[in-house]
Structure formats: C-alpha cells, structure tokens
Rosetta silent file (secondary structure, phi, psi, omega in degrees, C-alpha in Angstrom):
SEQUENCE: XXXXXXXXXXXXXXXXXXXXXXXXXXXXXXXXXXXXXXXXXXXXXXXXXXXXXXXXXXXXXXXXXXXXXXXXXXXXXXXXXXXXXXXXXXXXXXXXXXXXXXXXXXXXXXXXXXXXXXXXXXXXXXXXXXXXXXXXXXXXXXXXXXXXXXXXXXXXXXXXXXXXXXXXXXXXXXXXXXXXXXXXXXXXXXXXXXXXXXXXXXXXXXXXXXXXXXXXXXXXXXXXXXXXXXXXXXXXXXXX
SCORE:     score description
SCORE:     0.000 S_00000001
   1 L     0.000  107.764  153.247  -57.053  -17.473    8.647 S_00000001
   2 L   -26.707  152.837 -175.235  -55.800  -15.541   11.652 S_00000001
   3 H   -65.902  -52.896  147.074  -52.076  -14.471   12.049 S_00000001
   4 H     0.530  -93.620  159.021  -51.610  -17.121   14.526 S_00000001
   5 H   -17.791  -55.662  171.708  -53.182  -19.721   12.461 S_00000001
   6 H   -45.172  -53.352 -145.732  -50.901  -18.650   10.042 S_00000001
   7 H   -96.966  -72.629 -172.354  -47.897  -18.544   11.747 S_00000001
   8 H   -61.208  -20.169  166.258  -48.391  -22.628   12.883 S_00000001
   9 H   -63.665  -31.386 -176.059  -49.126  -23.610    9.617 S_00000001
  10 H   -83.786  -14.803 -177.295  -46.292  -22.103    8.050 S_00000001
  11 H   -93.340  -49.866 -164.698  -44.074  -23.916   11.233 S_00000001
  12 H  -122.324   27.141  146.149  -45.476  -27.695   10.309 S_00000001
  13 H   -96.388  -62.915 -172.652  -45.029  -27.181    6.477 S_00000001
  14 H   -24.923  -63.687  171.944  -41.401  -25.754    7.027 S_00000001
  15 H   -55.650   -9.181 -175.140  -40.469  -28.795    9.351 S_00000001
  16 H   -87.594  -64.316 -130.576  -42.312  -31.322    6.649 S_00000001
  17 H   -92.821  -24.395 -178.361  -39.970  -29.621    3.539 S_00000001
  18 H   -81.504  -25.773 -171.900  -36.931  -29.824    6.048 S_00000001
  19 L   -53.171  -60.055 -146.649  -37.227  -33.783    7.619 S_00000001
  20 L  -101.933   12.139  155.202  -35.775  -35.801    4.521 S_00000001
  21 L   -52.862  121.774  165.970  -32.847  -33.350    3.921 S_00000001
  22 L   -83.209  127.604 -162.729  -29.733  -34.772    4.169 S_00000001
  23 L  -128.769  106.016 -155.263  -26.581  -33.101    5.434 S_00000001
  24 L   -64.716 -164.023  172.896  -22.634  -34.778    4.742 S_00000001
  25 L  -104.586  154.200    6.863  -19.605  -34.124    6.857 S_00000001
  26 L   -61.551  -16.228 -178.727  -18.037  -32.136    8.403 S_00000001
  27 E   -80.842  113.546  174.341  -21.998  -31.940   10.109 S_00000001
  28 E   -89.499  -53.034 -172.592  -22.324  -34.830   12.319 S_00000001
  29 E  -131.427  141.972  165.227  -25.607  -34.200   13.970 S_00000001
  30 E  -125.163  152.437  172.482  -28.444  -31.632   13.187 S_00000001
  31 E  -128.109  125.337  169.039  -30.964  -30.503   15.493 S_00000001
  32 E   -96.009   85.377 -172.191  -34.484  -29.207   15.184 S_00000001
  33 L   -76.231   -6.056  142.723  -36.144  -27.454   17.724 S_00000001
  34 L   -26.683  -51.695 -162.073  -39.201  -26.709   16.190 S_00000001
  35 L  -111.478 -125.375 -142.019  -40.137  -30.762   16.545 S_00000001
  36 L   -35.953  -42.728  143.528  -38.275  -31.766   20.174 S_00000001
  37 L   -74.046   38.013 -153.031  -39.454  -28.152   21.173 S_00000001
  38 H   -54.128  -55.942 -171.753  -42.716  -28.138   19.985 S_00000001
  39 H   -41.130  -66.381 -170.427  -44.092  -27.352   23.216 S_00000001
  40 H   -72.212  -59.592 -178.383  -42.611  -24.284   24.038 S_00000001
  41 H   -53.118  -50.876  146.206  -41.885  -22.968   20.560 S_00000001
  42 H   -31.344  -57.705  172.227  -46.099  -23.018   20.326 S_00000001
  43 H   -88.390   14.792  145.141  -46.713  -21.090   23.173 S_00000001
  44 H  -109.597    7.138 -177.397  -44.684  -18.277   21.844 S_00000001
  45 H   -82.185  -76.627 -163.393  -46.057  -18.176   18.378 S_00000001
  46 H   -27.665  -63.997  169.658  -49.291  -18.361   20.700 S_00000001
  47 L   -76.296   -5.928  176.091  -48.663  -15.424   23.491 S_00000001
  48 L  -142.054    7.785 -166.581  -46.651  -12.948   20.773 S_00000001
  49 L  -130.298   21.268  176.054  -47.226  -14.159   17.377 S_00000001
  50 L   -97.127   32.981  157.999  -51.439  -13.762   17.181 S_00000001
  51 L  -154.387  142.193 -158.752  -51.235  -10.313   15.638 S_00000001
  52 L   -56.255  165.588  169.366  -49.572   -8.393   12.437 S_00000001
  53 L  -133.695  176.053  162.678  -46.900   -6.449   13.439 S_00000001
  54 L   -81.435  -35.362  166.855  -44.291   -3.809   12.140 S_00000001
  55 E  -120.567  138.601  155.134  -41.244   -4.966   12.503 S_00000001
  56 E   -91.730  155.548  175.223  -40.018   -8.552   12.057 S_00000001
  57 E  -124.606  147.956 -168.049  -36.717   -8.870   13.579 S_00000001
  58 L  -153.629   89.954 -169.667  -34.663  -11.995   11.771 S_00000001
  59 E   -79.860 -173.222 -170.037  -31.915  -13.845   12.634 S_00000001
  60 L   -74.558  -93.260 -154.012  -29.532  -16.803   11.039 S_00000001
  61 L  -116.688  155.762  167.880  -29.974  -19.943   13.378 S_00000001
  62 L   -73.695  150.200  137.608  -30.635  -21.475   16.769 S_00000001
  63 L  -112.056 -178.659 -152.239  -27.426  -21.271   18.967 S_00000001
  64 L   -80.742  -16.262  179.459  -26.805  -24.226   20.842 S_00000001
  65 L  -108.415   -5.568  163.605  -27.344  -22.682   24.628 S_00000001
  66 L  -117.366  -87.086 -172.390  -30.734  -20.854   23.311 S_00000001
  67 H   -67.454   -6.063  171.796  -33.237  -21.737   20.758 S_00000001
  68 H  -106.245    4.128  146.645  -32.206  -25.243   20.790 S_00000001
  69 H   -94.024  -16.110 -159.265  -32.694  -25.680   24.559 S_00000001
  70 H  -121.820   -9.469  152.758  -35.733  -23.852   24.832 S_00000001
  71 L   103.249  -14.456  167.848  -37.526  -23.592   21.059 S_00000001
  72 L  -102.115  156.652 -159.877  -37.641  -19.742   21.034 S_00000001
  73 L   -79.033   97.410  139.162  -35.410  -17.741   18.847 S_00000001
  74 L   133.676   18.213 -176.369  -32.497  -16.800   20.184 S_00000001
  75 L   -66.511   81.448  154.963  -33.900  -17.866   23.720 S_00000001
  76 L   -53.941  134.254 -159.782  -31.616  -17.334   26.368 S_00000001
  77 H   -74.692  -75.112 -179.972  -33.373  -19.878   29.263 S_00000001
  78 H   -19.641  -53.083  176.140  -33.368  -17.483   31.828 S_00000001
  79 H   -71.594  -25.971 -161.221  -34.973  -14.796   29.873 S_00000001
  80 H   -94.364  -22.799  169.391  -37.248  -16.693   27.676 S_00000001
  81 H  -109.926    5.495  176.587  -38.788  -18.185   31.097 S_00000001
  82 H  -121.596  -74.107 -168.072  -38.867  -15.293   33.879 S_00000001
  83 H   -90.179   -7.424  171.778  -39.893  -12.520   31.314 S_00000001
  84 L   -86.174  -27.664  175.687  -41.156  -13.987   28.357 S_00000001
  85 L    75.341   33.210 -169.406  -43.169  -16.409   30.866 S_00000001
  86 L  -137.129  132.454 -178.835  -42.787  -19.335   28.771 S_00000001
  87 L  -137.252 -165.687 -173.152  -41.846  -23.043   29.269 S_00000001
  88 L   169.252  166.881  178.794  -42.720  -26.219   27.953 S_00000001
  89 L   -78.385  122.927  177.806  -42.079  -29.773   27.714 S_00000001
  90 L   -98.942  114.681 -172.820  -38.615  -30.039   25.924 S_00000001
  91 L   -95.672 -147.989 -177.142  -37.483  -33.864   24.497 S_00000001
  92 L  -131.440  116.304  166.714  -34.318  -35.103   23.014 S_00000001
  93 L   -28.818  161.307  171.553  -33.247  -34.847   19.373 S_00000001
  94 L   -80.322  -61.326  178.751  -32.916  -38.594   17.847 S_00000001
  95 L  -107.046   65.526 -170.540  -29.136  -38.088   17.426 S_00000001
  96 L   -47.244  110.615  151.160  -28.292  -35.925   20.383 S_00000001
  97 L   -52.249  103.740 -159.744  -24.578  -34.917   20.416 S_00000001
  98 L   -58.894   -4.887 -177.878  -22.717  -35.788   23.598 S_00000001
  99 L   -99.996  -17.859  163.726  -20.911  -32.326   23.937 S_00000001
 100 L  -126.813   83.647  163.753  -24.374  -30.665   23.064 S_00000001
 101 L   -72.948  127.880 -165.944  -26.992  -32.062   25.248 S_00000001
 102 L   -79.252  163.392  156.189  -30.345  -30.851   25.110 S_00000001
 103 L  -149.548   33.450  152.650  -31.416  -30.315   28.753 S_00000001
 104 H    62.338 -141.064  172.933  -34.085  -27.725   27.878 S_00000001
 105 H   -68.433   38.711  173.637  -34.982  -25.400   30.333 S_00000001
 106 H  -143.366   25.806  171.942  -32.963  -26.317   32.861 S_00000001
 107 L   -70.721  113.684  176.519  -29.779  -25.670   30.769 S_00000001
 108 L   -70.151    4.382 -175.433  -27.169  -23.326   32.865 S_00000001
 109 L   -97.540  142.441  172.469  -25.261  -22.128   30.017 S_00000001
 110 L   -67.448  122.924  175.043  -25.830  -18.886   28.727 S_00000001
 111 L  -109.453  103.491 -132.203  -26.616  -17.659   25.104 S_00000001
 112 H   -82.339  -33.272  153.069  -24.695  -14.597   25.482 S_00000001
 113 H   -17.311  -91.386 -161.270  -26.614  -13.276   21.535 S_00000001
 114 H   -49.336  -38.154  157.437  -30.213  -14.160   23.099 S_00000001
 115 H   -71.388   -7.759 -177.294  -28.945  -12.090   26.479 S_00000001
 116 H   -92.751  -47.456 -169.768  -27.830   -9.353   24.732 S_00000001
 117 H   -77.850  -64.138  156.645  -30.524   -9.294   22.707 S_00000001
 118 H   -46.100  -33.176 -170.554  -33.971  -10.047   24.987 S_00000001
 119 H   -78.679  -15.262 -173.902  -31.807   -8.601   27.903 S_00000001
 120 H   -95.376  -25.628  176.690  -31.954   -5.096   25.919 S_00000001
 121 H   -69.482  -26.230 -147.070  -35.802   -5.281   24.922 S_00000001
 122 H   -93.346  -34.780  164.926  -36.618   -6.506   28.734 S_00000001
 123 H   -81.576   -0.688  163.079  -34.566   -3.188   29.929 S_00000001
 124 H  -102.284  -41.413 -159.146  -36.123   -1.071   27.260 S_00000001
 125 H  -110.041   13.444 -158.961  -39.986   -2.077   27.476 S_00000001
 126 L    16.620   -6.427  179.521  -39.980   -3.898   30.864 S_00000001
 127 L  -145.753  103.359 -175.645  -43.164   -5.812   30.156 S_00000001
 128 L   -44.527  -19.257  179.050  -43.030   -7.944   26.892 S_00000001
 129 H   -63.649  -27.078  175.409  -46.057   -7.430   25.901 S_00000001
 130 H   -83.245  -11.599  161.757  -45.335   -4.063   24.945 S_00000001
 131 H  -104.437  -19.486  172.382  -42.639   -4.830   22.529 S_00000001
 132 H   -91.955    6.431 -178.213  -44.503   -7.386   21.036 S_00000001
 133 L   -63.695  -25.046 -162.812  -47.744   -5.379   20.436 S_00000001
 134 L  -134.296  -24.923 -175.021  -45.534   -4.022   17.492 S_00000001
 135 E  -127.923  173.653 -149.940  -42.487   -6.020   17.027 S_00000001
 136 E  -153.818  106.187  160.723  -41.709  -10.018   16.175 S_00000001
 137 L   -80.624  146.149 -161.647  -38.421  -12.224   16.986 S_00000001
 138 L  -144.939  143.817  123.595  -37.979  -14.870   14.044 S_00000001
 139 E   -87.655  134.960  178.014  -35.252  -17.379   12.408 S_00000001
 140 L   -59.002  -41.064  176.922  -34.646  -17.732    8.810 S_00000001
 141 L  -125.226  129.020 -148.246  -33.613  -21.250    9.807 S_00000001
 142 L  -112.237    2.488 -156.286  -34.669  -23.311   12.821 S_00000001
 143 E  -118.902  150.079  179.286  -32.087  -26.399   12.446 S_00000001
 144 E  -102.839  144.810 -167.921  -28.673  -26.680   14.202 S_00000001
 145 E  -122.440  106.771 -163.684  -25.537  -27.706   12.720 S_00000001
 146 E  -129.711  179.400 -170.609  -22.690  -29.306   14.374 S_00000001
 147 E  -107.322  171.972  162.082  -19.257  -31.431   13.538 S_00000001
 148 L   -63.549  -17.106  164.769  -18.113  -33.838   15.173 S_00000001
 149 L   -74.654   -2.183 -171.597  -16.081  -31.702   17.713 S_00000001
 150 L   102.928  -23.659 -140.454  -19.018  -30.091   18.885 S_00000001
 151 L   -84.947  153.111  162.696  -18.239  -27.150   17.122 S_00000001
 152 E   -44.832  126.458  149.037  -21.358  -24.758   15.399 S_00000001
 153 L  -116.267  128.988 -177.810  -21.396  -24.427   11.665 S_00000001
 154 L   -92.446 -123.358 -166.766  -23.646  -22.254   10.635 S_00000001
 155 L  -129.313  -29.032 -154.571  -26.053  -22.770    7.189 S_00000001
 156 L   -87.940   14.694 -171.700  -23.978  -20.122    5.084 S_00000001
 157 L  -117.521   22.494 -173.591  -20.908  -22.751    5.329 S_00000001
 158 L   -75.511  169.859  174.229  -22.769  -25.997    3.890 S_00000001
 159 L   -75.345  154.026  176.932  -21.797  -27.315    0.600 S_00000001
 160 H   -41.109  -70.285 -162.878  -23.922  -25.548   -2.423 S_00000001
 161 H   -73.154  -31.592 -159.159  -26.383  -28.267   -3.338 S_00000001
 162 H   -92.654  -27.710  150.569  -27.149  -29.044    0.604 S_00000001
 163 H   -40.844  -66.683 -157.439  -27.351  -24.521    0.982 S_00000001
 164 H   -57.002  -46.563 -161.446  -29.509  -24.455   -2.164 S_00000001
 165 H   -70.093  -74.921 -150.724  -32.172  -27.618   -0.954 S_00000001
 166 H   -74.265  -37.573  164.796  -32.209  -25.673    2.332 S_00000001
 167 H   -49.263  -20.552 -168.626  -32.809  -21.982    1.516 S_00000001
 168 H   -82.424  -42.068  172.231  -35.241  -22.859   -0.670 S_00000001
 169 H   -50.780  -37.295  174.457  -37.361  -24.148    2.202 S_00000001
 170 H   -45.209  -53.267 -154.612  -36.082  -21.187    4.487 S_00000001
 171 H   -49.128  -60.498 -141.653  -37.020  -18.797    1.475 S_00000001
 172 H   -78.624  -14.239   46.716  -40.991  -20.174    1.624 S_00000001
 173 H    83.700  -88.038 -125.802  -40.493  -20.045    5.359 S_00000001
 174 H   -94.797  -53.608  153.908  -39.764  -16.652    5.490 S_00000001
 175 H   -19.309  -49.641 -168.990  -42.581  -15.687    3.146 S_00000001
 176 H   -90.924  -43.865  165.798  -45.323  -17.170    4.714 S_00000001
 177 H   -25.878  -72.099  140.600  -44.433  -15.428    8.095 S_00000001
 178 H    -5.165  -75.336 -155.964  -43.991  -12.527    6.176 S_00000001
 179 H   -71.879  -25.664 -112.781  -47.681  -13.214    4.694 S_00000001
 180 H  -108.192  -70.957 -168.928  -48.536  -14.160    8.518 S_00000001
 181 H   -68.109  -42.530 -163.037  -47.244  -10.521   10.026 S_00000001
 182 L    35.061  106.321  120.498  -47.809   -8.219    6.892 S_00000001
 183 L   -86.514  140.450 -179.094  -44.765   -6.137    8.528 S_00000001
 184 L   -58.729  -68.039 -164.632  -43.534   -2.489    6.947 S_00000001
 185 E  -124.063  150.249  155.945  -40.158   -3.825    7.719 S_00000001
 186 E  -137.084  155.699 -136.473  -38.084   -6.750    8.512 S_00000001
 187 E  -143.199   95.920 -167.041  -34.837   -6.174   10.092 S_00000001
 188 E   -91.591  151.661  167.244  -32.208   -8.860    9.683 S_00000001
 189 E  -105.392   93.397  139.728  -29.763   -9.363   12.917 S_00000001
 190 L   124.407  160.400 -177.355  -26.704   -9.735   11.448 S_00000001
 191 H   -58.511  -46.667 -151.408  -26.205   -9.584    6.851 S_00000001
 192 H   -57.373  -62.406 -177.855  -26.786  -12.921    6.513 S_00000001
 193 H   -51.403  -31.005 -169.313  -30.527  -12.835    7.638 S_00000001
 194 H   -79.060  -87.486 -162.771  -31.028   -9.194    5.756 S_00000001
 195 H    -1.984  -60.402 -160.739  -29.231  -10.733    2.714 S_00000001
 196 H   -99.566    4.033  164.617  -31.953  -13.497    2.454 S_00000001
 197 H   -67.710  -64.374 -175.607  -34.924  -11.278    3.563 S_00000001
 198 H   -21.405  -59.465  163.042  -33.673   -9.167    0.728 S_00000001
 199 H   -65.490  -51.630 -123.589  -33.938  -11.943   -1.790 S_00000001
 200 H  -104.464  -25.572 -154.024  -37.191  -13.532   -0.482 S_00000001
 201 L  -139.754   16.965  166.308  -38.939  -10.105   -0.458 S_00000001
 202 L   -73.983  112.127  166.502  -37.647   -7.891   -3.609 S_00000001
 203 L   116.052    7.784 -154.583  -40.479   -6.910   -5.354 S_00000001
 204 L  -112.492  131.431  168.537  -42.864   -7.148   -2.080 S_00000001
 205 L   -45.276   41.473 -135.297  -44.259   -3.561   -0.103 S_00000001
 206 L  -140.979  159.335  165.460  -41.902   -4.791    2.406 S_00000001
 207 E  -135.491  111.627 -175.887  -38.486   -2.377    3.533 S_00000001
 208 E   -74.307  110.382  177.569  -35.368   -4.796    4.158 S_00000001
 209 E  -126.135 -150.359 -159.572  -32.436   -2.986    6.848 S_00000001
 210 E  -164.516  138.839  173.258  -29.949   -4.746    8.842 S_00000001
 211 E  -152.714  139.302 -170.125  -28.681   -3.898   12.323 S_00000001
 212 L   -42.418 -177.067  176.268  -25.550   -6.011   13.860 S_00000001
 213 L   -73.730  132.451  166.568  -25.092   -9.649   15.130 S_00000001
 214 L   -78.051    5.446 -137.728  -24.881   -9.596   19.434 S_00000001
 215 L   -84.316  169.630  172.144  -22.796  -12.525   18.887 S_00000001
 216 L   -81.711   -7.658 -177.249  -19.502  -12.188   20.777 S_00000001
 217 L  -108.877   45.714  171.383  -17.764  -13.645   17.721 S_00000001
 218 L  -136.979  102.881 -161.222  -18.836  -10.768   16.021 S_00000001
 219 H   -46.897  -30.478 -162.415  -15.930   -8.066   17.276 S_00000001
 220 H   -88.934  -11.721 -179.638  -17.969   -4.849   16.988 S_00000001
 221 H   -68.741   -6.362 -165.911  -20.958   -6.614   18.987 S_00000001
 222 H  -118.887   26.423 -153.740  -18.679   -6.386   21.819 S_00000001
 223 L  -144.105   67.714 -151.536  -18.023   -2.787   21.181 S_00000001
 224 L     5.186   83.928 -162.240  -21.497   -1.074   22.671 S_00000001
 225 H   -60.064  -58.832 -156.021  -23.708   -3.614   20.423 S_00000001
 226 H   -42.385  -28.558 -139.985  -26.904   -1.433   21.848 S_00000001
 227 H   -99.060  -88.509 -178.626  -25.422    1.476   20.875 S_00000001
 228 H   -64.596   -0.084  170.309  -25.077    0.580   17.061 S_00000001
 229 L   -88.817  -38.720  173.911  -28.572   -0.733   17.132 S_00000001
 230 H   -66.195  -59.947 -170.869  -30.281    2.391   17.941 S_00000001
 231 H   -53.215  -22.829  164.902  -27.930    4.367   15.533 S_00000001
 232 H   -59.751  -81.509  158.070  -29.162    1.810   13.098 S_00000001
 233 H   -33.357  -90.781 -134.348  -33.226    1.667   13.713 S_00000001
 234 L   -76.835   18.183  172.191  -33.185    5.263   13.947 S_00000001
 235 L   -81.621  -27.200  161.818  -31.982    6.084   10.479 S_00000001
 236 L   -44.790  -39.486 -157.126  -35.389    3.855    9.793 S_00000001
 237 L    70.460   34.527  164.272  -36.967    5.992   12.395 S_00000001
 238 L  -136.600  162.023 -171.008  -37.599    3.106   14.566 S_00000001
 239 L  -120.673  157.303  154.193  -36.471    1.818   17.794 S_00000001
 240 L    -7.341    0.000    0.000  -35.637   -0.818   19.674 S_00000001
C-alpha cells in the first residue's frame, strides 16, 4: 500500500473511532473537517501526501478561520487556495455554531497561525512543491471545540475521561501517518503536539523536537516567530 493509500485509510478509520464520542459542557458544538471537508482535505493528502517524507510538521487542532473552513491543516483560505492550488466542495457541520459559520473557501477572516506559518514556507520555497518533496503539514487532532460563547477550547482543556477516549484515537492517528511517511523526524508546532508525538513514538527510529506555536496568543510568536524557528530546526540541522 502506497503512502497515499495509506494516508486515506488512516483519515476514514480516525473519523470512524472519533463519530460516537461524546463531549459535555462547557463544549457546545464540535466540528470535523475531515467529514464536511472531505473534498478538499483529499486533494491535499492527494497533491502533497503521495510520498515518504523527512519531516512531519504537527500541530494541536483546526482553528476556526483555517482548517475548519477549508479542511487543510492550519489552512489559511487565501494561502491554501492561490499557492497550495487547492479547493473543494466544503458543506456544513450538523450543529453549526452561529458565531462560527462554516463558509469554506470563501471565508474572509484570517488564520493569522496558518499565515504565519504557510506565508513563511511560500516566501522560503516559492513553489510548494518543493517543500513538500521533503516536508509534511499534519494535526494530531482534526475536531474543533467550542462553548457556547463562541469561544475555542482546545483538546488539552477537556475533562480527563473525554482527553483520554480522544488521544487514544489521536495516538493511532498519529502512528499510522507516521507508518504512512516513515519520517527521520516529526516536529511538533507548539509542546503540546511534540508532547504527544513524544509519547506515541518512544521507542520508534523516529527523532521528536519542537519549534514554537505562530499563534498570536502565544506572546513570543509575536516576537520574530520565524526567527525562533530557524534557531530551532537548525540545532536539528534542518530548515524551514
């Protein structure tokens, strides 16, 4: 079985082991983009994810103005559809939050992470293809979590038993991708994602690092993020 192959298989067990989880309050609504962004999310496993690579790179979550309008990880719209070259039929979650409406690609808000992040590979390698010949954007988790205010929770604030049911799906997840890619390293963006690479892949021919979050609510990302990324990679001896 091709890496490809690989890659979608491990994408419609993950979405099988996640559908009958159940998630309490304060989380009002969840969102998957993996299933209402099938479309889209497919043709990037498809144009960047049909060969091993070196590095995985591996974030936390969708945020709510990228991978959960547009099904790629960390997919700022703008970026993920004038340089990544990829669009797709987008639907509507079953219990769509009125303060987070999907509107797919034709969402104007910005996912200032996914611009920081895509906007520095698109200005380092100008033609994606050339960063993906070697390297691989990922999430540990593909579902979105929100309150009733709208506001973002992220997976590492859930109650224990509703954490534990979902990491363990995350874990096997993260594995088969892993098994997908055979990468030297994967490289979580931001602890959380290293943390559970760490776990998932102790014991494996695998090398775990960590280089920051872009998010803006992470103070030093706003503090030359690009900057501490390089200095990071290149203690690995790899770059950006």
């Amino acid at each position: 079985m091709d890496s490809l192959a690989k890659l979608r298989r491990a994408t419609a067990r993950l979405c099988k082991e996640l559908e009958p989880l159940v998630f309490a309050e304060p989380v009002t609504h969840v969102y998957n983009p993996l299933v209402y962004a099938k479309a889209p999310h497919d043709a990037y496993l498809q144009r960047y994810g049909a060969s091993p690579k070196r590095v995985i790179y591996l974030g936390m979550n969708p945020g709510p103005f990228g991978m959960a309008q547009t099904g790629v990880p960390f997919g700022e719209v703008s970026l993920v559809r004038d340089w990544l070259g990829i669009q797709g039929l987008v639907e509507r979650p079953g219990c769509e939050h009125p303060r987070r409406p999907i509107e797919g690609f034709a969402c104007v808000r910005s996912e200032v992470s996914g611009a920081r992040l895509w906007g520095a590979l698109k200005q380092r390698y100008v033609e994606p293809q050339r960063f993906f010949a070697r390297g691989f954007i990922a999430n540990y988790c593909p579902l979105v979590f929100m309150e009733e205010s709208g506001k973002n929770r992220t997976p590492d604030k859930l109650p224990r038993p509703e954490r534990d049911a979902l990491f363990a799906a995350c874990d096997r997840y993260l594995a088969h991708i892993v098994e997908a890619l055979a990468p030297e390293y994967v490289v979580g963006v931001g602890k959380f994602a290293a943390d559970r690479a760490q776990a998932v892949l102790a014991g494996r021919d695998v090398r775990v690092a960590v280089i920051p979050h872009p998010s803006p609510a992470n103070p030093a990302a706003n503090r030359g993020w690009l900057t501490q990324v390089d200095a990071a990679l290149a203690q690995l001896g790899l770059e950006f």
